[in-house]
MOPAC internal coordinates of N, CA, C and O (Angstrom, degrees):
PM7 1SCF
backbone

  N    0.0000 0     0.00 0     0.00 0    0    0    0
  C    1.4537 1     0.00 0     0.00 0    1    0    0
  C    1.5285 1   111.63 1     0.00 0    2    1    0
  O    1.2310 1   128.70 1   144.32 1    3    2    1
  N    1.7528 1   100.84 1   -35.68 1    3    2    1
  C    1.8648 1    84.25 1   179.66 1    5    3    2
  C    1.7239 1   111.43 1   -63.37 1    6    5    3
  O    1.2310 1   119.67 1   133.54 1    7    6    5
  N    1.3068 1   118.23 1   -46.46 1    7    6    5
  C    1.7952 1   107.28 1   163.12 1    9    7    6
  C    1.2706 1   113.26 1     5.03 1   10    9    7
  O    1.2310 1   125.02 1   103.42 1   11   10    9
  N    1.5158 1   107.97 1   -76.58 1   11   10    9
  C    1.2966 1   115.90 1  -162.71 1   13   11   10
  C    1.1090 1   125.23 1   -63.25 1   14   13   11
  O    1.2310 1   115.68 1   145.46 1   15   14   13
  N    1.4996 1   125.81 1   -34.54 1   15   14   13
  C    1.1398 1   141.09 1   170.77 1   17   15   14
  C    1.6000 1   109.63 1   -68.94 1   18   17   15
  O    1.2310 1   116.17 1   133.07 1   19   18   17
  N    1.3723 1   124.88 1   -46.93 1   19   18   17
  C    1.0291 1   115.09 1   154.00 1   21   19   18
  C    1.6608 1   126.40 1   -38.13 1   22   21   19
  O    1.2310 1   112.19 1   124.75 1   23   22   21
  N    1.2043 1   132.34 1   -55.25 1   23   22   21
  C    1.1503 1   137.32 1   158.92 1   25   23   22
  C    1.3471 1   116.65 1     5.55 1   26   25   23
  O    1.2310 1   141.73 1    96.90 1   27   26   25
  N    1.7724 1    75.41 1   -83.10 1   27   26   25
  C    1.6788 1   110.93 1  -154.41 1   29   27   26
  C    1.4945 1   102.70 1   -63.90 1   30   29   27
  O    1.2310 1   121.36 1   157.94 1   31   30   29
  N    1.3906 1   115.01 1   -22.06 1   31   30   29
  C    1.5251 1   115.09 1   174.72 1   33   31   30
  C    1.8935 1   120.12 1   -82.84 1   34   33   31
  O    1.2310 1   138.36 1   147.42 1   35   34   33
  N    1.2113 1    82.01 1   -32.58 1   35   34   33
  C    1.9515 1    97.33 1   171.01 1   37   35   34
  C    1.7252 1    95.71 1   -57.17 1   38   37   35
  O    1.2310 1   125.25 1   109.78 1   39   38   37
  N    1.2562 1   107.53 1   -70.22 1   39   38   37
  C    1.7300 1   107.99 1   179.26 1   41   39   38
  C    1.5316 1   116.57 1   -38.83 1   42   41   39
  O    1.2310 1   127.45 1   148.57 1   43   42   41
  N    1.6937 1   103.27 1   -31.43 1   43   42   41
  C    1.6534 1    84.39 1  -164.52 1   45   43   42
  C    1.4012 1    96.04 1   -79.13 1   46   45   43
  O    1.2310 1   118.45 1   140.57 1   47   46   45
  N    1.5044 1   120.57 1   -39.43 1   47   46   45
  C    1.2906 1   130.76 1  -176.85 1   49   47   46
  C    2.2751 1   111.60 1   -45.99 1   50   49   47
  O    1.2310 1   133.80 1   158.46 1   51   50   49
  N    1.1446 1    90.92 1   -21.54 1   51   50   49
  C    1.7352 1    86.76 1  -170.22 1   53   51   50
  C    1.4486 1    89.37 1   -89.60 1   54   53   51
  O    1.2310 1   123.41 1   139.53 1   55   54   53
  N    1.3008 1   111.07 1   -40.47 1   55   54   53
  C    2.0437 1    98.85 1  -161.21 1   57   55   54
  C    1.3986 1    83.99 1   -71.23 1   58   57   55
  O    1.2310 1    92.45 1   140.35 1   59   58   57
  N    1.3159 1   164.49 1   -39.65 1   59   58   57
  C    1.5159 1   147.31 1   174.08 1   61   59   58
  C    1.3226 1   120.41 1   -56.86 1   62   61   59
  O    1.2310 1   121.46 1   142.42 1   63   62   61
  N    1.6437 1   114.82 1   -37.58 1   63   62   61
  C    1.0654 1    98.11 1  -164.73 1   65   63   62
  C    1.4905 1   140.03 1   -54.70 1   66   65   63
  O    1.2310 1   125.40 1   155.64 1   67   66   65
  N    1.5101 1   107.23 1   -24.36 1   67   66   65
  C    2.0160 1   112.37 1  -175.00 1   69   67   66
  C    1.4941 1    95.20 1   -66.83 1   70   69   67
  O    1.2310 1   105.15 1   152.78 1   71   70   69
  N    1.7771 1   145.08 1   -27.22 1   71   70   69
  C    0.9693 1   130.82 1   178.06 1   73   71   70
  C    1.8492 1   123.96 1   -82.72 1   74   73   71
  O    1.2310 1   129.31 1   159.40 1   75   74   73
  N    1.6007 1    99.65 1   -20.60 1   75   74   73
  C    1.2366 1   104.20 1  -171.10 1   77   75   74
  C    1.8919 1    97.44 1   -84.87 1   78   77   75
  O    1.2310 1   119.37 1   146.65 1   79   78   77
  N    1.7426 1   118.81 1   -33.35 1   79   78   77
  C    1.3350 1   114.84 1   177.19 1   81   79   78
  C    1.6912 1   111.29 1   -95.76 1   82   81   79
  O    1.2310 1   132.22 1  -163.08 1   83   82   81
  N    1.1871 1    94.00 1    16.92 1   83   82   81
  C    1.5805 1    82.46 1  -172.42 1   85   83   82
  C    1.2548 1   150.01 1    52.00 1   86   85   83
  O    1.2310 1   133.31 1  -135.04 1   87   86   85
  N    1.6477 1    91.88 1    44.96 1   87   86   85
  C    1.9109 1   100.45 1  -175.07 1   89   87   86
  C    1.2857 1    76.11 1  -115.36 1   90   89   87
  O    1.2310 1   105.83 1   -97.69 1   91   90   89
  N    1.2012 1   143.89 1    82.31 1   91   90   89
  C    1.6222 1   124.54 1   132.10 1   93   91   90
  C    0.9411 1   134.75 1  -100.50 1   94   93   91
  O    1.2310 1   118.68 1  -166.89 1   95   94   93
  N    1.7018 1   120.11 1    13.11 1   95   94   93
  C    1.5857 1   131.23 1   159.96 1   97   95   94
  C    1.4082 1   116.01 1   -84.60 1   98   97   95
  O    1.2310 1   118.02 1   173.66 1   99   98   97
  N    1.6091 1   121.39 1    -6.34 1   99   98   97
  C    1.6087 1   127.80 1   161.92 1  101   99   98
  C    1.5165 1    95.49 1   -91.79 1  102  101   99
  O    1.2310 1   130.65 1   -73.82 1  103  102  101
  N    1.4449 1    97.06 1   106.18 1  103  102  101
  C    1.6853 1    92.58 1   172.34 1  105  103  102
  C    1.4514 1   119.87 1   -73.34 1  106  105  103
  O    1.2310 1   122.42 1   145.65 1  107  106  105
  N    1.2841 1   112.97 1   -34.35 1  107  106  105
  C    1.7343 1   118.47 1   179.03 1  109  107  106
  C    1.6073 1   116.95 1   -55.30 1  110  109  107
  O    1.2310 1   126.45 1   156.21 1  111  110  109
  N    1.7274 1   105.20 1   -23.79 1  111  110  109
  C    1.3853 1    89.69 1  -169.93 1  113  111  110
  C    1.8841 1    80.92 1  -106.21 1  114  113  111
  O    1.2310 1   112.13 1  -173.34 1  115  114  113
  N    1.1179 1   132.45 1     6.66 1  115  114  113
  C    1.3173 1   128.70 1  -176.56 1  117  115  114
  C    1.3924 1    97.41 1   -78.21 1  118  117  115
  O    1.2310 1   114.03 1   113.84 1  119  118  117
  N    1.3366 1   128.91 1   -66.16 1  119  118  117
  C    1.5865 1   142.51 1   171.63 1  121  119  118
  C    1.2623 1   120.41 1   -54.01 1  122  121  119
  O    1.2310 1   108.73 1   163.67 1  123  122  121
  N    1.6250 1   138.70 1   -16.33 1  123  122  121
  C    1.0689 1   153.27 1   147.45 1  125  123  122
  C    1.5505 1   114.69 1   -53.99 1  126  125  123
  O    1.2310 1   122.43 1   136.46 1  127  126  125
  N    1.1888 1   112.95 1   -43.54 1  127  126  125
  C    1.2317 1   120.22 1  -174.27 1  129  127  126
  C    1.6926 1    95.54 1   -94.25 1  130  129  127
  O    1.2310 1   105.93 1   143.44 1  131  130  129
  N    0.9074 1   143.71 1   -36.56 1  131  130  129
  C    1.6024 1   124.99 1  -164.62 1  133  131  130
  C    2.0311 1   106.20 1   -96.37 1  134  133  131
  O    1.2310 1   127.34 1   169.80 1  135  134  133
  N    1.2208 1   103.48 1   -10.20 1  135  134  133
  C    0.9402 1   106.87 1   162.58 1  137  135  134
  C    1.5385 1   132.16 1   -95.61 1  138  137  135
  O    1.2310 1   120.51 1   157.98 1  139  138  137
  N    1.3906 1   116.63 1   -22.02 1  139  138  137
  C    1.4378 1   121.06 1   144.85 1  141  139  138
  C    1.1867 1   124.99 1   -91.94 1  142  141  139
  O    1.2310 1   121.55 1  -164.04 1  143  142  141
  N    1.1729 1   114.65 1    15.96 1  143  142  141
  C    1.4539 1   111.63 1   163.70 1  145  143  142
  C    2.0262 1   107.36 1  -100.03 1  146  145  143
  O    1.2310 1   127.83 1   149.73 1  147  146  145
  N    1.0735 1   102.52 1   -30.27 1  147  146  145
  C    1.7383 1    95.14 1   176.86 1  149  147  146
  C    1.9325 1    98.46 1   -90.62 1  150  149  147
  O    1.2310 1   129.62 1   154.67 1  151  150  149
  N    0.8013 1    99.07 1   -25.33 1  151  150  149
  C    1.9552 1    88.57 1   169.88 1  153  151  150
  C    1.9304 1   106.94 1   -70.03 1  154  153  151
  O    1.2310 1   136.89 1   127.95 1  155  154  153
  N    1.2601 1    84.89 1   -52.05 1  155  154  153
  C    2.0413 1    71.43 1   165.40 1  157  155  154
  C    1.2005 1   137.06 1   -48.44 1  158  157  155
  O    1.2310 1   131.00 1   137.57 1  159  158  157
  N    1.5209 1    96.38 1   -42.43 1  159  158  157
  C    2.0917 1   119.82 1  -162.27 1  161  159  158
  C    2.2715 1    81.93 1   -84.46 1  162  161  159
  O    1.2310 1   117.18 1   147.19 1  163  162  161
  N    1.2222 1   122.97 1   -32.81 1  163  162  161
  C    1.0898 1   117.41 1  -169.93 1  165  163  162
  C    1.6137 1   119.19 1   -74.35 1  166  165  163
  O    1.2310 1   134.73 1   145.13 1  167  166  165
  N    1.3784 1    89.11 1   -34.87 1  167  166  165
  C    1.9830 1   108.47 1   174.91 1  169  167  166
  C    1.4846 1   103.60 1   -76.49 1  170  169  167
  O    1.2310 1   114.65 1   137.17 1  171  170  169
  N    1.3751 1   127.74 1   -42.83 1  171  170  169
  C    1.0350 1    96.95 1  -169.52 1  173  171  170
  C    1.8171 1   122.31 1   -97.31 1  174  173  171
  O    1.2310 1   118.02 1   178.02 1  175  174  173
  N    1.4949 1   121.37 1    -1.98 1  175  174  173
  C    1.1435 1   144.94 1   126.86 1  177  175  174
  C    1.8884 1   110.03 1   -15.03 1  178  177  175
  O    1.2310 1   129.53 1    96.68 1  179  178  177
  N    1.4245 1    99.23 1   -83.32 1  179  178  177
  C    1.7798 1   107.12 1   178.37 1  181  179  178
  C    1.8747 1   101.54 1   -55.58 1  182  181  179
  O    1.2310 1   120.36 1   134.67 1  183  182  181
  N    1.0593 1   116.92 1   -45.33 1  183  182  181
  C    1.2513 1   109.99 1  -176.54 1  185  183  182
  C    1.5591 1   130.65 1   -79.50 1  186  185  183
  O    1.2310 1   126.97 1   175.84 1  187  186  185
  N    1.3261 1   104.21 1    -4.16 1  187  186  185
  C    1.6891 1   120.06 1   166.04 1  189  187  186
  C    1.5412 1   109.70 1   -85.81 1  190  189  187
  O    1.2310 1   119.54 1   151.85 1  191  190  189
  N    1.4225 1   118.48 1   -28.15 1  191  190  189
  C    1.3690 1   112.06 1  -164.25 1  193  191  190
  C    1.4844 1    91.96 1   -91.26 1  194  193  191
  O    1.2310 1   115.92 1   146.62 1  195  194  193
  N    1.5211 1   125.34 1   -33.38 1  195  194  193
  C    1.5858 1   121.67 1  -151.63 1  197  195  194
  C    1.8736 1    78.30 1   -75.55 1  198  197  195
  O    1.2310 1   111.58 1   140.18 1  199  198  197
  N    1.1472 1   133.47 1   -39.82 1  199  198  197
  C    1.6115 1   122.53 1  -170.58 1  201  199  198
  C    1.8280 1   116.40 1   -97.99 1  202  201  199
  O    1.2310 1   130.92 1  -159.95 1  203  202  201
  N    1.7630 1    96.54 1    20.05 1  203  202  201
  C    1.2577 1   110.26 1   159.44 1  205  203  202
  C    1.4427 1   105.12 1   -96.34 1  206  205  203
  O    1.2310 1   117.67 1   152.75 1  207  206  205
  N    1.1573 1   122.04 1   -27.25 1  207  206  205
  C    1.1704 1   105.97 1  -168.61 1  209  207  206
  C    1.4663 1   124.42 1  -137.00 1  210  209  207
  O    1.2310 1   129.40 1  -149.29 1  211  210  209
  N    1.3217 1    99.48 1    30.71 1  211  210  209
  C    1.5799 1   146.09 1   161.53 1  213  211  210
  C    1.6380 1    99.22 1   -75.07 1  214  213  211
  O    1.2310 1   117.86 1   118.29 1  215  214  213
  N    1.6979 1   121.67 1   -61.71 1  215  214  213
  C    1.3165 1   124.37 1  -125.85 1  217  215  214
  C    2.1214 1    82.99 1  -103.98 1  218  217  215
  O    1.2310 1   122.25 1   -59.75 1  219  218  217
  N    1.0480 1   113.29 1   120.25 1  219  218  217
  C    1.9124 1   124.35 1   168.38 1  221  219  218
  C    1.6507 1    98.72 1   -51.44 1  222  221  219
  O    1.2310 1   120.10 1   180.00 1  223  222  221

């Protein structure tokens, strides 16, 4: 279960990152990053609940 939580923190960490390193005047890698960062935070969300409610 920590995996997952790990995840979900990797995701939050990517959709921040172009503001925390300061590439947000490259938009391609700006939108690269905020868009795999909520597909991460989103997968691992679906994938905490499907082994919430997997586990008796």
């Amino acid at each position: 279960m920590w995996q997952l939580w790990l995840t979900g923190l990797i995701g939050i960490w990517v959709f921040f990152s172009p503001w925390v390193y300061n590439f947000t005047d490259n938009t391609g890698a700006l939108w690269n990053s905020i868009i795999f960062g909520v597909i991460l935070l989103i997968l691992a969300i679906w994938a905490g609940s499907k082994a919430k409610n997997n586990n008796p």
